[in-house]
C-alpha positions as CSV (number, residue, x, y, z in Angstrom):
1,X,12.8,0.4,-9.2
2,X,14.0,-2.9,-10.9
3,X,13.0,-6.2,-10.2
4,X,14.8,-9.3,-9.2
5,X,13.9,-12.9,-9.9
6,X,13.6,-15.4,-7.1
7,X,13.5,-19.3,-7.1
8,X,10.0,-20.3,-5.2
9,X,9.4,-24.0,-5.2
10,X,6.8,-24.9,-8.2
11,X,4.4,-27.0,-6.6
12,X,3.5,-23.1,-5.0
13,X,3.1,-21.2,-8.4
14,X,1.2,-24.0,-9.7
15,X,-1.4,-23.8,-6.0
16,X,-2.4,-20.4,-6.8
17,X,-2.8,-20.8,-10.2
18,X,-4.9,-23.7,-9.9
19,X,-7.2,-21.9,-6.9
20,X,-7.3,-18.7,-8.8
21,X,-7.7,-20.4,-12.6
22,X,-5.0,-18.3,-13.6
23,X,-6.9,-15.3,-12.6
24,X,-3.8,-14.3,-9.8
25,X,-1.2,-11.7,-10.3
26,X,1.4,-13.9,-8.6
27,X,4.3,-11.2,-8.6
28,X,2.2,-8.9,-7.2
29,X,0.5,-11.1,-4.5
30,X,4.1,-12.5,-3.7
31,X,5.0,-8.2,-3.3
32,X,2.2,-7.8,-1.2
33,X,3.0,-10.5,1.3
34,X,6.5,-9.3,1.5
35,X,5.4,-5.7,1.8
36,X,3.7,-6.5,4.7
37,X,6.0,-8.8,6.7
38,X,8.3,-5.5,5.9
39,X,5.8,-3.3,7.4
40,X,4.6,-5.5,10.6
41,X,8.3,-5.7,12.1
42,X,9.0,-2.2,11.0
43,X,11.3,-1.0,14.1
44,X,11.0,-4.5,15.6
45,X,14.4,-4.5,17.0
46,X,14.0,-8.5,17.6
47,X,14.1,-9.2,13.6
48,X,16.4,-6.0,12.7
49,X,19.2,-4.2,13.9
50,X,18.9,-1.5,17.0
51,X,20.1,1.0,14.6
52,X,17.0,0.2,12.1
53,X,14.9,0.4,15.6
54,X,16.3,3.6,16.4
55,X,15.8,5.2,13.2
56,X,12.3,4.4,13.0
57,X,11.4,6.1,16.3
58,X,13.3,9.0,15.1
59,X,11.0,8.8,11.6
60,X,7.9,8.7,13.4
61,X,8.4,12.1,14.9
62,X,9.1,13.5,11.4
63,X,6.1,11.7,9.9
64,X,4.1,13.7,11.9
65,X,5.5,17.0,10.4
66,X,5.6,15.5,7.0
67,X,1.8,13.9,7.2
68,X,0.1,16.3,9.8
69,X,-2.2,15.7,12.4
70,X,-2.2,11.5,12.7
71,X,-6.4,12.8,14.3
72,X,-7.3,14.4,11.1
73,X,-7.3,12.8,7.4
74,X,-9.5,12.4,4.2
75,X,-13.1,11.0,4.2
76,X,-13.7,8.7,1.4
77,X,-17.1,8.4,1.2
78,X,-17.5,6.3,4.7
79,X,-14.0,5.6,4.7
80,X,-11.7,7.7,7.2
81,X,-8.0,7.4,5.9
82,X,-6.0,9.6,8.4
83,X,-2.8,11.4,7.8
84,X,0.1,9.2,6.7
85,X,-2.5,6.4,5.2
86,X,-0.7,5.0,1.8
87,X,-2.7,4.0,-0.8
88,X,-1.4,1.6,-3.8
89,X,-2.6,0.6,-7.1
90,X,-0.4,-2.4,-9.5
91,X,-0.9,-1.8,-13.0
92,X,0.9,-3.9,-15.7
93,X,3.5,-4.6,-13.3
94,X,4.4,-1.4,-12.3
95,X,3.1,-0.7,-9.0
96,X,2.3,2.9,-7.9
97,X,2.1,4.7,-4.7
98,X,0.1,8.0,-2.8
99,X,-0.4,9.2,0.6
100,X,-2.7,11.1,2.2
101,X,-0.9,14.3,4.2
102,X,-3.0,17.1,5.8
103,X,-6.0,15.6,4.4
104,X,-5.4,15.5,1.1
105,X,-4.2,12.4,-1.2
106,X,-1.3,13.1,-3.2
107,X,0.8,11.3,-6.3
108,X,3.4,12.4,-8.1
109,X,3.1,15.2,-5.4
110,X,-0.5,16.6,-6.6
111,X,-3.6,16.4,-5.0
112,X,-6.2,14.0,-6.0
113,X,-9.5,11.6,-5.1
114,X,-8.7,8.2,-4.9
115,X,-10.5,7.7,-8.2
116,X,-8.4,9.9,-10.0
117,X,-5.3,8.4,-8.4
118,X,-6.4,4.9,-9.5
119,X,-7.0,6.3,-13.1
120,X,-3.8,8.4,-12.8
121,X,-1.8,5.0,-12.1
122,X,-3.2,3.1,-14.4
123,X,-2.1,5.5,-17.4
124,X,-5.1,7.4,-17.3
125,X,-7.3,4.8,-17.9
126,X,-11.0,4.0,-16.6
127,X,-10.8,2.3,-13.3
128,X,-13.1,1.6,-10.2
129,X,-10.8,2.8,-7.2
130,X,-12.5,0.9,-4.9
131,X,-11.7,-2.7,-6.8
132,X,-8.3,-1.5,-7.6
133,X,-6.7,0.5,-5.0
134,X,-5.0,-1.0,-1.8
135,X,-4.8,0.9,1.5
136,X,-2.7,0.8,4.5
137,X,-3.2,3.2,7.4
138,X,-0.4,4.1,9.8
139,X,0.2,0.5,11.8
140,X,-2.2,-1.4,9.6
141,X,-1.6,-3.7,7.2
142,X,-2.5,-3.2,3.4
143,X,-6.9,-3.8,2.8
144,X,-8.5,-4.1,-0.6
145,X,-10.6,-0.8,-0.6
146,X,-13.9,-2.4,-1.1
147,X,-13.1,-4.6,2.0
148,X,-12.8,-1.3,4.0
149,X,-16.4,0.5,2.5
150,X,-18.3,-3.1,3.4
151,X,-16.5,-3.2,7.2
């Protein structure tokens, strides 16, 4: 996947910067928020096309084949991430994907924990899953891990 460069007004940049003292991953907040609006008006036939609408009823029905039961799913410690859950993790700009199917979490096609997936993604580096991984369950949006252990 390549990136692209887009012109976002300064006085923006310079906002989060300033709030986060420089602590912010703009590109990846800025993929994030358009992630999202991507996923909330997935199949929303007002914003897209009735072909995209279409398509994405017909892909629900195979999710369920490809994911499994959308009832069943992997327990994370007090955490329930059902089947077809996505979990993401950004490291040096590269941002990296698994999903949990038949209650298991896989990348790169292999099962893992989420720990080792966060370590995994981050070329096998140390790494608290919880801090670093993001998760989005079927018709949710994305959640900080550690936001969904404290709820």
């Amino acid at each position: 996947m390549s990136d692209i460069s887009i012109a976002i007004p300064q006085h923006l940049i310079s906002e989060i910067v300033i709030r986060s003292n420089g602590r912010a991953d703009i590109a990846g907040l800025i993929s994030n928020i358009v992630g999202d609006y991507l996923d909330r008006t997935l199949g929303d036939a007002v914003v897209w096309s009735d072909s995209h609408a279409n398509e994405v009823a017909e892909s629900l029905q195979r999710d369920e084949e490809h994911f499994g039961d959308p009832t069943k799913g992997y327990y994370w410690h007090r955490v329930f991430l059902p089947n077809g859950t996505m979990l993401k993790a950004h490291y040096k700009g590269k941002e990296s994907t698994a999903e949990v199917r038949h209650q298991q979490i896989y990348f790169d096609g292999k099962p893992c924990s989420p720990s080792q997936f966060a370590s995994m993604a981050a070329n096998n580096t140390s790494r608290n899953a919880w801090r670093d991984l993001w998760i989005r369950r079927p018709g949710d949006k994305w959640h900080l891990a550690n936001s969904l252990r404290d709820a």
